[in-house]
C-alpha positions as a Markdown table, in Angstrom:
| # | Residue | x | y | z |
|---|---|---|---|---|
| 1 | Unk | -2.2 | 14.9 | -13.4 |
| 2 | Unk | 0.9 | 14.8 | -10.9 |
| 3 | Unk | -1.6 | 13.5 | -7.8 |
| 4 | Unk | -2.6 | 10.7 | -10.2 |
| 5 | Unk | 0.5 | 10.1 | -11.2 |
| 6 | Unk | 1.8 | 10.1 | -7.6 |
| 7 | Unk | -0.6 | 7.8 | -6.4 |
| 8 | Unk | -0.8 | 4.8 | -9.0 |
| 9 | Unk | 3.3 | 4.9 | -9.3 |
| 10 | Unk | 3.0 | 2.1 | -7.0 |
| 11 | Unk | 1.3 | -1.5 | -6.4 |
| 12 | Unk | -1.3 | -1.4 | -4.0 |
| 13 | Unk | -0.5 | -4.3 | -2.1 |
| 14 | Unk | 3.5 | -5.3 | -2.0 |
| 15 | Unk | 5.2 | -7.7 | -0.1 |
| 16 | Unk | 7.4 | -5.8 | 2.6 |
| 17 | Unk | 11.2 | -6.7 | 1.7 |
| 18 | Unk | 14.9 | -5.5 | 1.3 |
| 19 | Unk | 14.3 | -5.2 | -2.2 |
| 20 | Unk | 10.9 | -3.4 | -2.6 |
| 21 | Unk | 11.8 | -1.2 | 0.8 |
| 22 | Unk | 14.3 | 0.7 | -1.7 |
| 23 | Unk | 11.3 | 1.5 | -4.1 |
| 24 | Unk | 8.8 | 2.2 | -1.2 |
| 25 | Unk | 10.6 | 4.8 | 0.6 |
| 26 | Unk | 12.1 | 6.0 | -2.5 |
| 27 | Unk | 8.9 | 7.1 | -3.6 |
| 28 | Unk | 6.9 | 10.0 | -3.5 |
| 29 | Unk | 4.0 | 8.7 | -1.9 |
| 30 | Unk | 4.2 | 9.1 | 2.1 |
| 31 | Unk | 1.5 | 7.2 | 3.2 |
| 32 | Unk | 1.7 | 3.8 | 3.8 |
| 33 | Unk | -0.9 | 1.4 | 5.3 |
| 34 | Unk | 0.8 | -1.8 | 6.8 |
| 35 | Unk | -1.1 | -5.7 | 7.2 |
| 36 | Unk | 1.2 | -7.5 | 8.9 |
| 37 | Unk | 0.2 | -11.5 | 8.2 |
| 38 | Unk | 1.9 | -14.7 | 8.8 |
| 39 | Unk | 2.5 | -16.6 | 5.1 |
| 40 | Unk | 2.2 | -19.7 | 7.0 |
| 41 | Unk | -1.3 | -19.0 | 7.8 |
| 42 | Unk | -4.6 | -20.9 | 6.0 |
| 43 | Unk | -5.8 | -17.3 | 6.4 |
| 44 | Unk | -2.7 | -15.6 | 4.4 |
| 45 | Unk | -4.4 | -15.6 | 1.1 |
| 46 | Unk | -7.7 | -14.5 | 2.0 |
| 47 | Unk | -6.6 | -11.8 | 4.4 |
| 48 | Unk | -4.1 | -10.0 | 1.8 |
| 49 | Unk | -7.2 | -10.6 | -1.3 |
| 50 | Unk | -9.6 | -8.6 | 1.6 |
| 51 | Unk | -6.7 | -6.3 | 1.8 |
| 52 | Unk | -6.1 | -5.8 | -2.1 |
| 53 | Unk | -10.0 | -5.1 | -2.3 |
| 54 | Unk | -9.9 | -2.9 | 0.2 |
| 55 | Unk | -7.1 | -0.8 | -0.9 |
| 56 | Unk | -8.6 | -0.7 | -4.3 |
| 57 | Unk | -11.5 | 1.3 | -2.9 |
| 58 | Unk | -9.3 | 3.7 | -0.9 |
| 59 | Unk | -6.6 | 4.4 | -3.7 |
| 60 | Unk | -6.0 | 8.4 | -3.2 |
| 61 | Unk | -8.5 | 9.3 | -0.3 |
| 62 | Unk | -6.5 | 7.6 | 2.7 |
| 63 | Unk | -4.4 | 11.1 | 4.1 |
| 64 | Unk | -2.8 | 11.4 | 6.6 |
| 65 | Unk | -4.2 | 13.6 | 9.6 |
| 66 | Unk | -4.1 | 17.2 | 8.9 |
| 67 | Unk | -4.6 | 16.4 | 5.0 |
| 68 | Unk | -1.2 | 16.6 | 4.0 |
| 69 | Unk | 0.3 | 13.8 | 1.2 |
């Protein structure tokens, strides 16, 4: 219950800023997968949907090497 708990206590995809840094390195959860995309871009909204789909399919089995959370 604690590893489900853990790993839905946050969004899947949040937009990087002072305010949500507080919350994401507050957190239990150590891994963190990064898309780095310019807002400006036609492709903005496609690429962070792709990336919302994608993390949606991972939730919980992304580790980090060696298997520790």
């Amino acid at each position: 219950m604690s590893r489900f708990i853990r790993i839905n206590e946050l969004r899947l995809v949040t937009e990087y800023n002072p305010v949500t840094a507080i919350g994401l390195f507050n957190s239990t959860v150590q891994t963190h997968l990064l898309l780095f995309t310019d807002k400006a871009s036609q492709e903005h909204t496609e690429r962070v949907r792709r990336y919302r789909e994608a993390a949606e399919l991972f939730r919980g089995k992304v580790r980090p090497k060696g298997g520790e959370e």
